[in-house]
Phi, psi and omega in degrees: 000140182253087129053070177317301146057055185251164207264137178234154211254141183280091187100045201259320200276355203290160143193132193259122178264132171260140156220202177317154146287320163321311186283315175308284164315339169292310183273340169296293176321290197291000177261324175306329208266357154250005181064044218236148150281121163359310210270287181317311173328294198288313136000282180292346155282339160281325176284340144293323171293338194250319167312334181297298207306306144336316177263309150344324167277300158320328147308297189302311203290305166308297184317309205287315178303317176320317221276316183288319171284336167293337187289317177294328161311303170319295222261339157296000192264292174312310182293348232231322187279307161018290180309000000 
């Protein structure tokens, strides 16, 4: 039986982003104006960010469904005076 496990690497956890110079300075400020590291920073936008971003998706995903049953109402609703 095998093993979920995974062997974790020694620098496996790395990970290199190109972004803005605008995103950089953005991100430059708010570690001074809390007294943070670049590293601390970007940790904690990410760690805030992906739960956003996780309801955000799960949000888009209701709407459409909402939106195709309503669409679907609509044209049974149509078809229906039609007759």
């Amino acid at each position: 039986m095998k093993s979920n496990k995974r062997m974790k690497l020694r620098g496996e956890h790395c990970l290199n982003v190109f972004i803005s110079y605008e995103l950089k300075e953005k991100l430059r400020a708010l570690a001074e104006r809390y007294d943070r590291t670049m590293a601390d920073m970007v940790r904690a936008v990410l760690k805030i960010g992906i739960p956003v971003m996780e309801g955000i998706s799960e949000a888009e995903e209701t709407m459409i469904k909402e939106y195709v049953e309503l669409f679907r109402k609509f044209r049974k609703i149509r078809n229906l005076k039609e007759i």
